[in-house]
C-alpha positions as YAML, in Angstrom:
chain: A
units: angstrom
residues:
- id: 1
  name: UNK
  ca: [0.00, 0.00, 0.00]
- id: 2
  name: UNK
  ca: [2.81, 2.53, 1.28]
- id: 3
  name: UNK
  ca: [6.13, 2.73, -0.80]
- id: 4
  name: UNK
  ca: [9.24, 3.97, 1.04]
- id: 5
  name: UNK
  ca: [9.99, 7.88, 1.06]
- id: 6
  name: UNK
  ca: [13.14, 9.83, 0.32]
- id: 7
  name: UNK
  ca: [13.80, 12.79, 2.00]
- id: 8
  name: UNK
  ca: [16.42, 15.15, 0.30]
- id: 9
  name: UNK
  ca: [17.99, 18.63, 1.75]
- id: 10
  name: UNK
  ca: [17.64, 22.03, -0.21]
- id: 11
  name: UNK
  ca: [20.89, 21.28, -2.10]
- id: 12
  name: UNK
  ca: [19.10, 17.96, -3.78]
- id: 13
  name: UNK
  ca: [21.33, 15.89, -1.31]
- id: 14
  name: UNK
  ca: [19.58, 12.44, -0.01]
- id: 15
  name: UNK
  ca: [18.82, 12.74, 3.52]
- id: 16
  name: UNK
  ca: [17.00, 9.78, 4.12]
- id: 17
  name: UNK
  ca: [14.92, 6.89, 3.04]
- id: 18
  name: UNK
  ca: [12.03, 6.08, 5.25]
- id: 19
  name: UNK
  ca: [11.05, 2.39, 4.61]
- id: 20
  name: UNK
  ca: [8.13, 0.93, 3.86]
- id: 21
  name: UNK
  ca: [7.31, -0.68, 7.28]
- id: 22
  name: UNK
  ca: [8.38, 2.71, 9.35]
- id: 23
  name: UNK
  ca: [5.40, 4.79, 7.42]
- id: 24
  name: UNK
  ca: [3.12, 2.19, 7.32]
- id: 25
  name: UNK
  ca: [3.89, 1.87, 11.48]
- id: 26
  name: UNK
  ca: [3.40, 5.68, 11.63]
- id: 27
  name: UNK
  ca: [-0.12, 5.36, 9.72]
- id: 28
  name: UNK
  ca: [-1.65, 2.47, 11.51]
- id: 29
  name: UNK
  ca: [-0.69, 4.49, 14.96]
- id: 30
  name: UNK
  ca: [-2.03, 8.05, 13.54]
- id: 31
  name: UNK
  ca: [-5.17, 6.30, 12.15]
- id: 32
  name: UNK
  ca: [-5.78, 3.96, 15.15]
- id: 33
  name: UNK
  ca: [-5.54, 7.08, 18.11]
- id: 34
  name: UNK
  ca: [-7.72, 9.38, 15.70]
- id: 35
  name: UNK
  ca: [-9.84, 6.90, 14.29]
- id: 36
  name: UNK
  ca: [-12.35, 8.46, 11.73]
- id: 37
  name: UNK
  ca: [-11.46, 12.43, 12.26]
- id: 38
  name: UNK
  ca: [-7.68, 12.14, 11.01]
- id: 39
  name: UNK
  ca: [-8.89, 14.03, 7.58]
- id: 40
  name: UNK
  ca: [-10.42, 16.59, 9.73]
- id: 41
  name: UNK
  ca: [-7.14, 17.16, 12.15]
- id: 42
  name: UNK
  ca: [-4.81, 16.94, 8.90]
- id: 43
  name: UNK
  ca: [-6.56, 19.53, 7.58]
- id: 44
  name: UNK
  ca: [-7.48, 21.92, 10.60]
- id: 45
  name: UNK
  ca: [-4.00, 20.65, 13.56]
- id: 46
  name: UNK
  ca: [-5.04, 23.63, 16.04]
- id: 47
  name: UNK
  ca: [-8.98, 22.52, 16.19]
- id: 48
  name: UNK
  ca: [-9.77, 20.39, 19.07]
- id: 49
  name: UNK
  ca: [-12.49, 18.45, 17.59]
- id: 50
  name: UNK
  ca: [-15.53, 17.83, 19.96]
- id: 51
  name: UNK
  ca: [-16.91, 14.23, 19.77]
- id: 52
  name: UNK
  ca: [-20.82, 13.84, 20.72]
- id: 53
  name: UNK
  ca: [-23.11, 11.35, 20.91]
- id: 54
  name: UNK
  ca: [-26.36, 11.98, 19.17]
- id: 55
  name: UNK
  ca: [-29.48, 9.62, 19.49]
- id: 56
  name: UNK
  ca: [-30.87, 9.99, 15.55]
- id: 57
  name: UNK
  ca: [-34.05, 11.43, 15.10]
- id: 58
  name: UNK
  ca: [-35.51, 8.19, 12.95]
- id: 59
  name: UNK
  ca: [-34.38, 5.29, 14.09]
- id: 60
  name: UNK
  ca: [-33.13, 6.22, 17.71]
- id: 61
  name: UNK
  ca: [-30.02, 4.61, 17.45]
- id: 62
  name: UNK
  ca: [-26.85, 5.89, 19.24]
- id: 63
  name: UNK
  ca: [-24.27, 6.99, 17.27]
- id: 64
  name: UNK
  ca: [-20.75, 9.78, 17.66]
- id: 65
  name: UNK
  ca: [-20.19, 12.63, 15.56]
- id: 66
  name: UNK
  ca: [-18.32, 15.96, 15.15]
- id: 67
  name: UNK
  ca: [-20.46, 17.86, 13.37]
- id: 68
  name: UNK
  ca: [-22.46, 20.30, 14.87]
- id: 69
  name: UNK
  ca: [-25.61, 20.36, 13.58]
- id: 70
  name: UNK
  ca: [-26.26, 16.31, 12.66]
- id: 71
  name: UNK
  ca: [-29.79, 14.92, 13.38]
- id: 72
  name: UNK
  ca: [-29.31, 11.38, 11.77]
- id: 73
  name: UNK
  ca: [-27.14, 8.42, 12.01]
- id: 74
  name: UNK
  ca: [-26.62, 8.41, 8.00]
- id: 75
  name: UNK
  ca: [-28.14, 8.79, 4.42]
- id: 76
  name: UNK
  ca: [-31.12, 6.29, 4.52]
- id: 77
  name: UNK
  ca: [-32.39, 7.75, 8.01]
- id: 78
  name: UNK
  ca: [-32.10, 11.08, 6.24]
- id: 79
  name: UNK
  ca: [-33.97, 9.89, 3.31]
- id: 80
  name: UNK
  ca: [-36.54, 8.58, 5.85]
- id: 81
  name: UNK
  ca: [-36.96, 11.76, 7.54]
- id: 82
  name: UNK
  ca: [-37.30, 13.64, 4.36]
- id: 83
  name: UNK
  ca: [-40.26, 11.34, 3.18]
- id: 84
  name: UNK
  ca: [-41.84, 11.32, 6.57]
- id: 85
  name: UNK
  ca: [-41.96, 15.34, 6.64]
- id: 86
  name: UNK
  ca: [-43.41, 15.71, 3.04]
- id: 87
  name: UNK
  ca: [-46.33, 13.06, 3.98]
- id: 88
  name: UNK
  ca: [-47.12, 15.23, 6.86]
- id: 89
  name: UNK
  ca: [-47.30, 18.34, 4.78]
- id: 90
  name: UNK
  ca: [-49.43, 16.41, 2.04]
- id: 91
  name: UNK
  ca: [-51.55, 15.68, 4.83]
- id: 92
  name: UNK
  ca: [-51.86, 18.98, 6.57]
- id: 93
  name: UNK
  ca: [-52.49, 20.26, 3.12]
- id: 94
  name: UNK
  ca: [-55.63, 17.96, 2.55]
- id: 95
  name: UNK
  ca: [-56.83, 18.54, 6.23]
- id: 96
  name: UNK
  ca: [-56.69, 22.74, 5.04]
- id: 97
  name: UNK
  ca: [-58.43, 22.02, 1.69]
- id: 98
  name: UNK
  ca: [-61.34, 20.06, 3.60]
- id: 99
  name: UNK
  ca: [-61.82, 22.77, 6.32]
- id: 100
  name: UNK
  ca: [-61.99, 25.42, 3.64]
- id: 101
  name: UNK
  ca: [-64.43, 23.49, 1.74]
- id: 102
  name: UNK
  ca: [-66.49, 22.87, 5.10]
- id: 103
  name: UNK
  ca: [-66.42, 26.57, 5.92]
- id: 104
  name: UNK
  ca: [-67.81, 27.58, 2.27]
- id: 105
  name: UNK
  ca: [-71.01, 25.83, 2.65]
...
């Protein structure tokens, strides 16, 4: 997966070679103590990221995030939620549209 790394000086002079099993060591330790966030940290080093656990708003299911404004576990309990609000439009529009035909006769 990894291939080893030379390292050179400003002159183009060969520093060092970093081997294969040294950079995959330093990945599997990086990826292991950060776990899922390590894109996040490469990108932003000075943010401490705050992990909390959310209960989704669909299927009640536990689940840890950094992000602060998540309300579901993943896509399909998205999807879910998304299909469960536009039924209970459709349905608050029908209850309006027999009201208003209730209050005209």
């Amino acid at each position: 997966m990894l291939s080893p790394v030379k390292i050179f000086d400003a002159k183009g002079n060969l520093k060092e070679v970093v081997t294969k099993e040294t950079i995959e060591e330093r990945h599997w330790k990086f990826f292991r103590t950060n776990n899922h966030i390590f894109a996040i940290q490469g990108s932003h080093p000075e943010m401490n990221l705050a992990l909390r656990e959310i209960i989704c708003g669909v299927c009640n299911t536990m689940f840890v995030t950094t992000h602060a404004r998540t309300l579901y576990c993943g896509r399909p309990c998205a999807d879910k939620s998304v299909k469960i609000k536009s039924k209970k439009k459709l349905e608050q529009k029908r209850k309006e549209r027999r009201n208003a035909k209730l209050h005209k006769t």
